[in-house]
N, C-alpha and C positions, 0 to 999 in steps of 0.2 A: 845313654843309647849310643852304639855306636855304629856313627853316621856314615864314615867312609866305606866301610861295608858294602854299603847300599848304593852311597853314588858320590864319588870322592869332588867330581867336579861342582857340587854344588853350589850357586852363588847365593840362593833365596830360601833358609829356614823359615818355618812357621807351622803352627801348629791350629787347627782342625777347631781347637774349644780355646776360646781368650782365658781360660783359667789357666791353662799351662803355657809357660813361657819355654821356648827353645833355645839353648844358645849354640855356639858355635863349634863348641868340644862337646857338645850333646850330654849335655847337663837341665834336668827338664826341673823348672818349679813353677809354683803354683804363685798366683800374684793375686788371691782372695782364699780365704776361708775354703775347703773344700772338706762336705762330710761325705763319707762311704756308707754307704748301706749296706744289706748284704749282697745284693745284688754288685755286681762288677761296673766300676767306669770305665769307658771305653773312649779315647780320640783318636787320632790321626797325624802323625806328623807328615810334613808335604817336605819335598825337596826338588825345586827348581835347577835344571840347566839353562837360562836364558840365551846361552851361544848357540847350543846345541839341541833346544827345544828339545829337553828332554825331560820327562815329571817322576818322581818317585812317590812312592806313599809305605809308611810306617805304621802299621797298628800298634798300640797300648793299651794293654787292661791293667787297669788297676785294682787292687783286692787289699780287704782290709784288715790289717797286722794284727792278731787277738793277741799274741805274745807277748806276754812285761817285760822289757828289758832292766834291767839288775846292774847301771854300770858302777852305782855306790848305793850304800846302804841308805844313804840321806836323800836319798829319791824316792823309797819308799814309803816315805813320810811327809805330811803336808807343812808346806814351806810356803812364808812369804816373800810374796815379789816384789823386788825395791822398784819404783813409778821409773817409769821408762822415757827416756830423752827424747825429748821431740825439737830439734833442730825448726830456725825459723827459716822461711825461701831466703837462697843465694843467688844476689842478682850478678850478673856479667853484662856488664858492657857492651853494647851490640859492635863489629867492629874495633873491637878493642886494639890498640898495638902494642900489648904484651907487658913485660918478659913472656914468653913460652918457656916452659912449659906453668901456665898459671893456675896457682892454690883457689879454688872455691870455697871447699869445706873441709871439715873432719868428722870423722865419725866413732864411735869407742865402744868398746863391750868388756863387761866386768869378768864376763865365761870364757871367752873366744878370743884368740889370735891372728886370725885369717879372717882378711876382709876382702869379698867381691863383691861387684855390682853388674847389674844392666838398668839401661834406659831407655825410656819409649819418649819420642818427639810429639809434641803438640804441635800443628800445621801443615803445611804442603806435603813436608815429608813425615810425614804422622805414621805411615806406613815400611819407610826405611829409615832405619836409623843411621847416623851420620858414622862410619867409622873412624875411631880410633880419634874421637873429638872427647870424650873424657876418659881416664882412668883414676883407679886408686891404688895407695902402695897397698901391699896384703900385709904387712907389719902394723903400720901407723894407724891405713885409715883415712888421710889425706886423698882428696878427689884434687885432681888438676884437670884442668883445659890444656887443649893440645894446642888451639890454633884459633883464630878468631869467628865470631858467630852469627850470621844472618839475620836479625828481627823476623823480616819478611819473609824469608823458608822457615825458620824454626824461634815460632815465638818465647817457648817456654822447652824445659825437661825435667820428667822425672825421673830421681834416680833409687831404684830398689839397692841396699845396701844389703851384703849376710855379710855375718860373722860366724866364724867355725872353728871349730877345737883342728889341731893337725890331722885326724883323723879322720876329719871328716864330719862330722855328728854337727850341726847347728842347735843349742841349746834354746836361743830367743828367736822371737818371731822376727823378718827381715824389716827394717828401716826406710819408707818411704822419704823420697828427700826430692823437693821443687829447686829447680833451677829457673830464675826467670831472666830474659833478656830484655836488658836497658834499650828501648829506641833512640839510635842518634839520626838527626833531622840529614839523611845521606838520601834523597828521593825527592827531587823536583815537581812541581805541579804538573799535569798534563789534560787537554784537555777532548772532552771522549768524540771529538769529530776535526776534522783536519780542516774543512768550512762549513761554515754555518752559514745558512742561505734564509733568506725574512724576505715579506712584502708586506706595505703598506700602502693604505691610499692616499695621492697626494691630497695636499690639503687638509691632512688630518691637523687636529688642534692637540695642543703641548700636552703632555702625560698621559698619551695612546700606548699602549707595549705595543713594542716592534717583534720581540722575541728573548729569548733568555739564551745568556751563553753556559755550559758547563764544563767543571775541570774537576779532576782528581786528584790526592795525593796518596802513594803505597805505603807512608810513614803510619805510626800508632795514630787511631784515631782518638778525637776528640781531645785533640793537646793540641802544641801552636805549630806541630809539627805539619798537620793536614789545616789547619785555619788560614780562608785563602782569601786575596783582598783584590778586586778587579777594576782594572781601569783601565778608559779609552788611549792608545799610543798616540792613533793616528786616524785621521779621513780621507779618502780621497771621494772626488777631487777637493783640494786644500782651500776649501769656502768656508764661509763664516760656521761653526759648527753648531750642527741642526739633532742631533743625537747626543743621548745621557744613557750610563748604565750606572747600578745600584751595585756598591763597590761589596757587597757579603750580598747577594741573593745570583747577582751577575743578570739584573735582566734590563733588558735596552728600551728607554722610552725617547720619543719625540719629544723636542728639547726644542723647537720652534717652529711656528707655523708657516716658512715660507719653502714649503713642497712642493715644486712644480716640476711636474714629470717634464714639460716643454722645455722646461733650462737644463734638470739634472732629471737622466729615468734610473740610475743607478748611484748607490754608496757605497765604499769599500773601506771595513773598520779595522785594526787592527789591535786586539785587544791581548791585556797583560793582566796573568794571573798570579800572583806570588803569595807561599805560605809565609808563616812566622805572624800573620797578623797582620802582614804590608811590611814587614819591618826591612830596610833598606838589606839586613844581610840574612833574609830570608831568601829561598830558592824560587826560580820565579819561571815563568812560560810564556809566549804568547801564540794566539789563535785569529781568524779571519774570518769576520763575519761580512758578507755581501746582504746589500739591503735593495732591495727594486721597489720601487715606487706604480703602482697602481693608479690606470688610467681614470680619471672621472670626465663629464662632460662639464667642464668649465670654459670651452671655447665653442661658441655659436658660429652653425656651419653660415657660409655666404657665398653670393652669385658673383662668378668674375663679372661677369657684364650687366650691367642694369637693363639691357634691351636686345631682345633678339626676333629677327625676323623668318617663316616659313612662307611657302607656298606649296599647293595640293589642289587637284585638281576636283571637280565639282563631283556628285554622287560616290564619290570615292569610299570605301570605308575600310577599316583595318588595317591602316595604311601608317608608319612613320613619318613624320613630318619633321621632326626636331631634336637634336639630344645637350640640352644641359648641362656644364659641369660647375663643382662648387668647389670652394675652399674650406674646411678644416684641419685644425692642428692638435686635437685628439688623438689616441692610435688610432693609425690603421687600423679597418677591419673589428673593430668595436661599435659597442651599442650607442659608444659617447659619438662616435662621426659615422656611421650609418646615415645616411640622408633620407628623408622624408615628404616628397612633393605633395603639393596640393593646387588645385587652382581655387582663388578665393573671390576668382570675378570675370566675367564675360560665356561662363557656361552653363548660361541658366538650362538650355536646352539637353544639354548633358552629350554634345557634338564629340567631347574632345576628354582624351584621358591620360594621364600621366603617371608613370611606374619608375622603379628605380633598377637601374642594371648591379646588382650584388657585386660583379667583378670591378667595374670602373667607376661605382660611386656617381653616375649620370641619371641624370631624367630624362625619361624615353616618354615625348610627348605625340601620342595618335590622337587620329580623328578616328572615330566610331559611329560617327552616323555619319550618313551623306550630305554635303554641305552645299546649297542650292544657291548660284552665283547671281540669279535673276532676281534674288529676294536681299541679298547681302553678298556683298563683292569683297568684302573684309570684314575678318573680327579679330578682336583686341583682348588677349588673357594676360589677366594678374598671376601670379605663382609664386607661393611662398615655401620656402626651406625650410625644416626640423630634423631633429636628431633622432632616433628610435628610443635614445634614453632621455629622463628631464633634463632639463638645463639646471647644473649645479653653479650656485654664484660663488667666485674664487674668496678669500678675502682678502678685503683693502681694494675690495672693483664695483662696478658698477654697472646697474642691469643692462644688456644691451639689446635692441629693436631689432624682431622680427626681420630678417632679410628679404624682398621681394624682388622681384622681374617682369619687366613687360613682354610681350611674344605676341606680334602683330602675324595674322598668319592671312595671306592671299590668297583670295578663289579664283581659279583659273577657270573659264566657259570652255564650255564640251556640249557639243550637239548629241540633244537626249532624246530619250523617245516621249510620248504621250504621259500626262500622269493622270491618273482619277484620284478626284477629288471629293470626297472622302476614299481612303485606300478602301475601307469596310463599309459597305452602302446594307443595311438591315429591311428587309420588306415583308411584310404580314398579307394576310391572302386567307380568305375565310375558307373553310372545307366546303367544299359543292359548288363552288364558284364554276361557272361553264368555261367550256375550251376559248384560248384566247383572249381573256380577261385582261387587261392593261392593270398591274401589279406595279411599276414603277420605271422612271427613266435611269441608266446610269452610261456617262460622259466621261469625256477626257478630254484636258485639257493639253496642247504643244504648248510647253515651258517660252520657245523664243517668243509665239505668237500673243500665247495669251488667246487663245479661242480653239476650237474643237471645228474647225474647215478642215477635208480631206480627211477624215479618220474614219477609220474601219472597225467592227466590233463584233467577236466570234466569242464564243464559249469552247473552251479547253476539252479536249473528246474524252468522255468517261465520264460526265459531268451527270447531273438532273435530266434526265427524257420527260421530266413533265414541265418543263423551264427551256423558254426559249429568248433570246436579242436581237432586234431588227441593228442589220449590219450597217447603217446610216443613219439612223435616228437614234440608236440605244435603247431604244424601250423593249421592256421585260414584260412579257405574256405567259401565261398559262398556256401550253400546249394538248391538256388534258383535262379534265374534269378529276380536279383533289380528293380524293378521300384517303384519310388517315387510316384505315384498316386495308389497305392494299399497297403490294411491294413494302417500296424504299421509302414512303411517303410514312411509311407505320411511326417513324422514327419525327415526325412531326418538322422536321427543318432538311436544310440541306443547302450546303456551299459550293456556291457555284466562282470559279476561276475566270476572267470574262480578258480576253486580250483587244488592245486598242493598239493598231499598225495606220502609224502616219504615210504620207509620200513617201518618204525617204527610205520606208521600210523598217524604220525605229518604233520595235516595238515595248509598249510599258502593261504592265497586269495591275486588277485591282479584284475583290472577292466581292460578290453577292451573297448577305446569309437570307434565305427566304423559311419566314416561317409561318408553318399554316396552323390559322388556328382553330381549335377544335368548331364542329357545330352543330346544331341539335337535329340530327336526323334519325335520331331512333326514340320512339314513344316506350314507355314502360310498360311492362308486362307482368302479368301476375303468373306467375312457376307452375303452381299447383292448384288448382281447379275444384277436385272432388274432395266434399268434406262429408261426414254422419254430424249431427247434431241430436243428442240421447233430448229426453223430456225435461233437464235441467237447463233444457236451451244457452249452455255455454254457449258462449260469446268465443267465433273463429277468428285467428289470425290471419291476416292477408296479406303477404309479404311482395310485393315487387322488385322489379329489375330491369336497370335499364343500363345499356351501351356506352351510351354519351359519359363525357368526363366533366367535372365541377366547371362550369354553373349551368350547366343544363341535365343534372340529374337531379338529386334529392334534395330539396324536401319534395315529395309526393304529397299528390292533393286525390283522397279517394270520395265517390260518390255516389249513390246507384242513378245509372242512367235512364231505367224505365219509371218516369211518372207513378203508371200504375202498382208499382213494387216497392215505390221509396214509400208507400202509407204502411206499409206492413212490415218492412224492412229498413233498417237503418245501419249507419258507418258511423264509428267512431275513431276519432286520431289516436294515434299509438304513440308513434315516434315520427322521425322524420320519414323512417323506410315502412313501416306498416301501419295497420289500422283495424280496428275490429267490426265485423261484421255481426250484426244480433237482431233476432225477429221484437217488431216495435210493442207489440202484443201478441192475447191467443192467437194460433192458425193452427186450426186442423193438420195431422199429422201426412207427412208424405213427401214427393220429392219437388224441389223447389231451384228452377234456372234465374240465374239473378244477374244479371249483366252492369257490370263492376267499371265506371270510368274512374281512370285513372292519370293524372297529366302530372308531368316533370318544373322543375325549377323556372325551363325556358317554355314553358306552355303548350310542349308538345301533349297528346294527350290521346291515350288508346284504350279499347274496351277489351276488357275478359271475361266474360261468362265464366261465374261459379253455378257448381251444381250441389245444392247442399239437400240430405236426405234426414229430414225430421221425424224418427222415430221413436217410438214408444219403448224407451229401452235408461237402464241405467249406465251401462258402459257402452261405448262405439261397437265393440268386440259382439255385442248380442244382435247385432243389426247385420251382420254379416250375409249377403246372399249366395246361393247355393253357385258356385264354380268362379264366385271369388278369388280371387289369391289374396290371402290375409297381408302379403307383403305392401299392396299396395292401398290399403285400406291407411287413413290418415291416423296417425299414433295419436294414443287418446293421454292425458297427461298422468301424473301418479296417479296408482287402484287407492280406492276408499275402503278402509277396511273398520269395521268396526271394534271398538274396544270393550274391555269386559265394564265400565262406568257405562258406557252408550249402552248395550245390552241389557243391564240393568235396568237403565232408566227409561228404555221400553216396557219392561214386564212390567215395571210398577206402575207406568201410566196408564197400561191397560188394566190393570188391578184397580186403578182409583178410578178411569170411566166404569168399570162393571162396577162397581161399591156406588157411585154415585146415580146410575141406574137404575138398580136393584130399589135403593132410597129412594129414589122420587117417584119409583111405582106404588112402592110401600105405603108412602104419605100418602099419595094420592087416591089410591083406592081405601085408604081407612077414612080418609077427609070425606069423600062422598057418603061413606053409611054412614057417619055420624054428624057432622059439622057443613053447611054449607060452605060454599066457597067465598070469600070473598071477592072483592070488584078485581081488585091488586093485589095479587098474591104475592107478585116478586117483591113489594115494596114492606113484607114482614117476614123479610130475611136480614137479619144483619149478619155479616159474614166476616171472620176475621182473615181480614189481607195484609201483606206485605210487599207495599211497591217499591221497586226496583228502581224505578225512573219515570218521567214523563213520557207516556208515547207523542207520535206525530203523525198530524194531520195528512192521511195522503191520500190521492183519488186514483183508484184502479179500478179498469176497465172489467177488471173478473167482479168487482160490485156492480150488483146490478140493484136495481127497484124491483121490488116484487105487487106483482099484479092482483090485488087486492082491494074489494070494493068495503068491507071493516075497516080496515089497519090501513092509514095513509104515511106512516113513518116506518114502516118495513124494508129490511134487506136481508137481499138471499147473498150468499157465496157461495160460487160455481165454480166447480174442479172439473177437472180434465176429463172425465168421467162419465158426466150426468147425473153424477148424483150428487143432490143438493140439500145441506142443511139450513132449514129455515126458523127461521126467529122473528116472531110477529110480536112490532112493540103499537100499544096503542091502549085500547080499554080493556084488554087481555091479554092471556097467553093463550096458543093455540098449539097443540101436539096434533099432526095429522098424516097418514099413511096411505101413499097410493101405488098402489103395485101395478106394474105393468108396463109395456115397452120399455122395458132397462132404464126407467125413471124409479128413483125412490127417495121419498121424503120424508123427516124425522121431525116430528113438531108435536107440541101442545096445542092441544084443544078444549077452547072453553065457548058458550055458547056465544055466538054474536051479537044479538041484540045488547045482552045485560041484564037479562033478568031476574038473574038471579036462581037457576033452573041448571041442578049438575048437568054434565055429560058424559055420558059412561063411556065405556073403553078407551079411557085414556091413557092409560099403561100398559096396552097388549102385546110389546113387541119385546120377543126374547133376546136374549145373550148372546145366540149365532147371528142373529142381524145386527146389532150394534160392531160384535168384534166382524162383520163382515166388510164391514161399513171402514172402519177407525183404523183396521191393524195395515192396511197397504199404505194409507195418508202417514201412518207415524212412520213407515220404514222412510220414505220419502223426505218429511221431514229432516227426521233425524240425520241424512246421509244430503240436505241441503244445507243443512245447519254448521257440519264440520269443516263448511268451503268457504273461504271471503271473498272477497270483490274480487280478487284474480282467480278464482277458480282453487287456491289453493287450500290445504287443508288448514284447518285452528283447531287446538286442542282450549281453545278458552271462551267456548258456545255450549258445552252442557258443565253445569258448575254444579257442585250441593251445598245447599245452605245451612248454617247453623240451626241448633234447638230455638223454636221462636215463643216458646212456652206454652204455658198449659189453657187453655180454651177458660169461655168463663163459665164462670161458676152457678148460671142459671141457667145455663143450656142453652136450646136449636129458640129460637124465637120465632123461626119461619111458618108456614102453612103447611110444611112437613113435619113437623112436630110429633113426639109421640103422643097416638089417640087417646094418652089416657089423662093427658097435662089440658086440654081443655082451657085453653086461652089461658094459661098461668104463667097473667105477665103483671103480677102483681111487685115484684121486684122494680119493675120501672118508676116507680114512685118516689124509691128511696134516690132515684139518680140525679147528680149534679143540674145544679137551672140550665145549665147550657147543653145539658142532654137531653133535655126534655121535651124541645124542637123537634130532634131525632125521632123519639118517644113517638109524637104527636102523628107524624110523617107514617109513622110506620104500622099504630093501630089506630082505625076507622072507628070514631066515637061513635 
């Protein structure tokens, strides 16, 4: 290619692809293997101005030769190739001094007469090659050195060799050839900082690192050329030497333990590096390490003066009195001499306080409370010294004693006003107390005197208006009749500021706290009055409420106050706050005033009139009167509803009264036309039962005795109604029927004497009178039964019970029996001995 063309001043060829090498007569080769496709290669030659900052660029395509060349017939034919000389690396002496121009190598081709080369440098100048530092003859072959060689810029080179016929044509591939450079040890250690700066703490112990020194050398590594050996020159100051370094790592350790920043805070080392190993004609350097010694607190601060005296004057406070200074030889301004007061004796009262001033390293000693000369005319403080940091012990020393100071400090007298005694006088005062009440005295005493002659006593304006001080005696009165639910008083206390002005006009303050304490002036009262009570005479709640606060409120004690109403009417306790109110038996339906006392914890004790209206009703809501407001009617508790088990267990139990009914008219009227009756009939039924549990004996007033000149062990039970089922036990049963004034009676009838003489119509009453009778008392029941002791509902009062098996197997044994069995109770014969008691019992020999 040609270059000058393009730009004749060029200083910097290079090409675009590291395949193609440039040179300087614009001769381009390849410096690997390069295949052509059919596609074209294409680079770039560049060509620099660097004076003139001027760039050129060269395009090249390359395309590839299909043409055989023909230059002998013995090319056309396959030949072998004699193995090809591979030269070992030529070393050169880094620095060499000659002859110039110096032989390296030779190189030879069995085809070619013309020999060139180029080379590329390995290192700094990896990128320029050094001109005109090798050539070759183009006859021989011979590569010489122009001039001597750098290690450190150019460690190595290689040299591409061709061989060429005159023509031109290179028959072999080009000859790579290494040149390497011998390191001569021409490059001094150095080391990478000009001082090295370390601290340590004094007082550290031997084999602490202080710091490590480092050095370099630009010779070949890993030879004796960079192998560097370190050691101390010198110390300053020129003391017994207190530092060691480690002669191949270069790091410095404490080399003896007497560090005392107070004699020496500074070391200065001066250190030598030299390679070769150490070896005396090795190259060698030295560096400067400065070493500061780090404060510890091994010297215990202390008091110039064992004794120092103040004075201050009496009720004084926040006042300086004294300042302190000490001695340590710690730094400055460190945690090691920081000082630290304390008083360790004469302030039990806590009069006096001591701080430390950060700038001047003193103890700033105040009073803080007022110091009273009539009581103590002097006092005497201990104060002792510390450091902010612990006390570290040096070695080869000994612990040393707490530093103290005595500080005698004098009270000076000062004409003072009045003082009361207690500052805080506290006084109680019941609520309702009347106007003028004598509450308490409070006094002041004159400090000179010692007595309370001449002294005056005001209360401070803006104070309590129900609190008043007689101005010469002190005594503290009620102005007003207390009560804690009016104004300022609500708040239950109140501090009162009371001044006492002697002669002199000196005057001194003390506080009165006056607190009232609650009292029982309000009786409890019942809220809500009107209640309904349906026919299930639930049991009403009564709740009160009273004003007063603990211990003249709850517990409540309720009671009925009328004599004549507590026999029908009764209270029961609830809780602390209510009680239940509930009729003691029957009463006629209607409305009933019940006057309700009630008293508090402190025996206050007030009446409320309940009006409770006893109707004939299942819910509160059915008792409703005409212009009512339903809002004010008293909310009756959860609706009772019944469920499809409870509905059930109504139809069937009116199914087994009408079945049993129907039976015992049946019997009865076939027993008359055929069979007399006997004496006891009920006792030739055996019936098969299954008891639940033992009942319990209980007496109620709805049992009553029935009036009966026959039957002396008879009882009636009486419903709400008037109508009464009756059961006559004695030498018969009785069935008997009397209609009229809204009375009606269901009974057996047998004759009374005992005759022995039927009695007819004993079965006449039909199925509308029975279910007329039975079907309101079951709904009743039923919907009594679903509620317990609280009124509330139980799902666990109507139950069904298992298969209890099959009946026996000789039938009814009663006096209902069918008419056609005719006493066929011949089966009891075969029965067990211990049944036959039974047997006996039950048929009339």
């Amino acid at each position: 290619v040609n270059l000058k063309e393009c730009l004749q001043s060029a200083e910097l060829i290079s090409s675009s692809d590291p395949v193609f090498k440039i040179l300087e007569d614009g001769s381009v080769y390849t410096t690997s293997v390069v295949s052509l496709s059919s596609e074209k290669k294409t680079f770039a030659i560049l060509l620099k101005d660097i004076q003139e900052h001027i760039e050129k660029k060269i395009h090249v395509n390359l395309l590839a030769d299909k043409e055989k060349k023909t230059r002998h017939a013995r090319d056309t034919f396959l030949k072998r190739t004699k193995r090809r000389w591979g030269p070992i690396p030529s070393v050169m002496i880094e620095n060499s001094l000659g002859p110039f121009p110096l032989q390296i190598q030779q190189v030879q081709s069995d085809t070619a007469q013309n020999y060139t080369i180029y080379y590329s440098a390995s290192g700094p100048g990896i990128d320029q090659d050094p001109k005109g530092l090798f050539y070759i003859e183009k006859e021989t072959g011979n590569i010489f050195a122009t001039r001597a060689v750098d290690r450190e810029q150019y460690p190595s080179f290689q040299i591409i060799c061709f061989a060429s016929t005159p023509d031109g044509y290179s028959p072999e591939v080009p000859l790579v050839h290494t040149i390497r450079i011998e390191d001569d040890n021409d490059n001094a250690p150095y080391f990478t900082q000009d001082v090295f700066e370390f601290c340590v703490p004094e007082n550290s112990k031997p084999g602490v690192i202080v710091g490590k020194m480092t050095a370099e050398d630009r010779d070949e590594p890993f030879t004796l050329h960079t192998t560097l050996k370190y050691r101390i020159v010198s110390q300053a100051p020129p003391v017994t030497p207190v530092f060691g370094i480690h002669g191949d790592t270069g790091v410095i350790t404490v080399l003896s333990p007497q560090l005392d920043r107070e004699l020496v805070s500074k070391y200065t080392l001066l250190i030598e590096a030299r390679d070769m190993a150490g070896q005396p004609f090795g190259l060698c350097t030295t560096g400067t390490a400065i070493i500061k010694l780090e404060d510890t607190n091994d010297n215990a601060p202390s008091f110039k003066h064992m004794q120092y005296e103040a004075r201050v004057e009496e009720n004084r406070v926040n006042a300086e009195i004294l300042r302190i200074s000490v001695l340590d030889l710690d730094e400055p301004g460190s945690p090691g001499s920081g000082a630290v007061f304390e008083i360790i004796r004469g302030n039990d009262d806590r009069s006096f306080e001591i701080t430390t001033d950060r700038n001047t390293n003193e103890g700033v000693l105040c009073v803080v409370k007022g110091l009273d000369y009539e009581s103590s005319k002097q006092r005497t403080l201990v104060i002792s010294v510390n450091n902010e940091a612990p006390y570290v012990l040096a070695p080869h020393s000994r612990q040393l004693a707490q530093s103290t100071s005595t500080v005698i400090v004098h009270v000076i007298d000062v004409d003072e006003g009045p003082v009361f005694k207690p500052c805080l006088l506290t006084l109680e005062v019941k609520e309702c107390e009347e106007m003028g009440t004598l509450i308490g005295r409070y006094v002041a005493e004159d400090p000179e005197t010692g007595n309370s002659e001449g002294i005056c006593y005001r209360i401070a304006p803006g104070q309590c208006n129900w609190i008043n001080i007689a101005e010469k005696t002190g005594e503290v009165r009620t102005s007003k009749v207390l009560d804690r639910d009016v104004g300022e008083m609500r708040r239950g206390q109140c501090n009162i500021t009371v001044l006492a002005i002697d002669r002199n006009g000196k005057t001194g303050t003390g506080t009165i706290q006056v607190i009232i304490r609650p009292g029982n002036k309000n009786y409890p009262r019942i809220a809500k009055t009107d209640y309904i009570m349906c026919r299930d005479r639930k049991p009403i709640c009564l709740t009160a409420q009273d004003a007063d606060v603990s211990p003249f409120s709850m517990p409540f004690v309720y009671r009925v106050a009328d004599r004549s109403l507590s026999a029908s009417w009764k209270v029961t306790p609830h809780n602390d706050k209510s009680a239940y109110l509930s009729p003691r038996g029957e009463i006629p339906f209607g409305k009933y005033t019940i006057p309700i006392s009630v008293s508090d914890n402190g025996g206050k004790q007030g009446v409320s009139y309940i009006t409770v209206n006893y109707c004939n009703c299942d819910t509160p809501s059915d008792c409703i009167e005409e212009g009512t407001d339903p809002r004010e009617l008293p909310r009756a508790g959860p609706s009772v509803s019944l469920g499809v088990w409870a509905i059930l267990a109504m139809i069937l139990g009116s199914l087994l009264l009408l079945l049993i009914l129907i039976t015992i008219c049946g019997c009865c009227g076939s027993g008359v036309m055929h069979r007399q009756v006997t004496d006891d009939c009920a006792n030739h039924n055996l019936i098969i039962s299954n008891t639940e549990a033992p009942g319990e004996e209980v007496m109620d007033q709805n049992i009553i005795p029935l009036q009966n000149t026959n039957d002396q062990g008879g009882y009636g039970i009486k419903t709400g109604d008037q109508q009464t089922f009756e059961m006559m036990k004695g030498k018969g049963h009785t069935l008997e029927s009397i209609k009229g004034g809204g009375h009606q009676t269901l009974g057996s009838v047998k004759e009374g004497g005992g005759g022995g003489q039927p009695v007819m119509d004993t079965c006449r009453y039909s199925y509308s009178e029975w279910h007329n009778f039975t079907h309101p008392r079951l709904g009743e029941k039923v919907h009594l039964c679903r509620q317990d002791e609280e009124q509330k509902h139980s799902e666990d009062y109507l139950l069904s019970y298992n298969y209890e098996g099959k009946g026996s197997l000789a039938g009814s044994v009663g006096c209902c029996s069918d008419q056609h069995e005719e006493e066929a109770l011949d089966f009891l014969d075969q029965l067990e001995p211990k049944f036959r008691t039974l047997a006996e019992t039950c048929i009339k020999r």
